[in-house]
C-alpha positions as CSV (number, residue, x, y, z in Angstrom):
1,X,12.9,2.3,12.8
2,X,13.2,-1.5,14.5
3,X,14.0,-4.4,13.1
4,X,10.6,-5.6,13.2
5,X,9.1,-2.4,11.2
6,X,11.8,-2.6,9.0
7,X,10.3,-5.9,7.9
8,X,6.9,-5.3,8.1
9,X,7.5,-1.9,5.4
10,X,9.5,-4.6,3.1
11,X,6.2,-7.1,2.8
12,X,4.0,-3.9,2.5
13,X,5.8,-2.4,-0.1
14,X,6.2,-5.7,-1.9
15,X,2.0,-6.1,-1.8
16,X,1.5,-2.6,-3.1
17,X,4.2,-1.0,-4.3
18,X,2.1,1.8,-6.0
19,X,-1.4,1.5,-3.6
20,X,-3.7,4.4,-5.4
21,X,-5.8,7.0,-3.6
22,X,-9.1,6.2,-4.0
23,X,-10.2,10.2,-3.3
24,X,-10.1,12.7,-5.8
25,X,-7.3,15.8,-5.7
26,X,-5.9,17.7,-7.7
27,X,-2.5,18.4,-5.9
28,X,-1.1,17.8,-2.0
29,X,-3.7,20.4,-0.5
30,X,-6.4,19.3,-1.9
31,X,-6.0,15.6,-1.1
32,X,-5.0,17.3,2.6
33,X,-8.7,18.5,2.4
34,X,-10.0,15.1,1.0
35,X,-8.4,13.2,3.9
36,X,-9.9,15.8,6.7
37,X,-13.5,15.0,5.3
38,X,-12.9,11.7,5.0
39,X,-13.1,11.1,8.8
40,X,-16.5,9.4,9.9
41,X,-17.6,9.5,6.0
42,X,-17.4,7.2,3.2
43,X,-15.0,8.2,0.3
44,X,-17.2,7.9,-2.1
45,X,-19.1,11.0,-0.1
46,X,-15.9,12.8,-0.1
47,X,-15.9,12.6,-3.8
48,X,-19.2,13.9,-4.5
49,X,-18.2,17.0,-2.4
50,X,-15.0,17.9,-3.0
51,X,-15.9,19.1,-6.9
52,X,-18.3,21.6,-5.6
53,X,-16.0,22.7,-3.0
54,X,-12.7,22.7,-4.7
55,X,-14.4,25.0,-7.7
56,X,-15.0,28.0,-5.0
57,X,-11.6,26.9,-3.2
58,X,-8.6,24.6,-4.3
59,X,-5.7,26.9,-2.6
60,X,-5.6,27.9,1.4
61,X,-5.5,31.5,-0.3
62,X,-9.1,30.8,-1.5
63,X,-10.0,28.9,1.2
64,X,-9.9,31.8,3.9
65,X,-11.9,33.9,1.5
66,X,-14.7,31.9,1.9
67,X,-16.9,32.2,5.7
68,X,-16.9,29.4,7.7
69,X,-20.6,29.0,6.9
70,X,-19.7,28.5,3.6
71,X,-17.7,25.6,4.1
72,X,-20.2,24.1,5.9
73,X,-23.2,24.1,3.3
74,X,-20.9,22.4,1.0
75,X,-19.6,19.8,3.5
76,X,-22.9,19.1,5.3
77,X,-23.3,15.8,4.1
78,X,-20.0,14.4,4.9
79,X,-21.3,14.7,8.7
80,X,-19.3,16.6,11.8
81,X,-19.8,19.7,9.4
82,X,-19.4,22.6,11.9
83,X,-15.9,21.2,13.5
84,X,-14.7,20.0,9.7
85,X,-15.5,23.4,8.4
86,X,-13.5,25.3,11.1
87,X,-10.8,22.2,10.5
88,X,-10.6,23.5,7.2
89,X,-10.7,27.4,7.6
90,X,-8.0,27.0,10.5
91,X,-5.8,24.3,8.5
92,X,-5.8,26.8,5.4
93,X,-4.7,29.9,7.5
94,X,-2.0,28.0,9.2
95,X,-0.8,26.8,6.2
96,X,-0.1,30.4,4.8
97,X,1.0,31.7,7.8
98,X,3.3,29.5,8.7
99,X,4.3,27.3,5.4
100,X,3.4,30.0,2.3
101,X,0.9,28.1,1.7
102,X,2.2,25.0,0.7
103,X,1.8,21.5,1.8
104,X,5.0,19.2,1.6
């Protein structure tokens, strides 16, 4: 990192040294999910969804259980929900192919 990053990390982590995350999760996947939907939607949308989503699906195991379609009639609102959906399915499969599921 450059001088000039260096410096601009110090003042940012001086003005918020503990910034919160304003969407809800539960663990690092979840917020992983909540930060894919968030894209061209408002968090408070992603708030409202993730409950009903997260209750059928809070692990990539889960997750790839449930149809593509499914995802989508949950998501809908959140806007792009065809690409998010796959996003989602293909994200979740990944993760347990290639990192057992985990997200670090």
């Amino acid at each position: 990192m450059n001088q000039k990053a260096r410096k601009i990390q110090q003042i940012l982590d001086k003005l918020y040294p503990s910034p919160s995350i304003p969407l809800h999760h539960q663990d690092p996947y979840t917020l992983l999910i909540a930060v894919l939907l968030s894209a061209q939607c408002t968090d408070v949308r992603v708030n409202k969804i993730t409950p009903q989503l997260f209750e059928k699906a809070s692990t990539p195991k889960e997750m790839i259980l449930l149809s593509i379609k499914e995802i989508e009639e949950i998501i809908r609102s959140c806007g792009l929900g065809p690409k998010k959906a796959r996003a989602i399915w293909e994200l979740s499969k990944m993760l347990l192919q290639y990192h057992h599921g985990k997200v670090s």
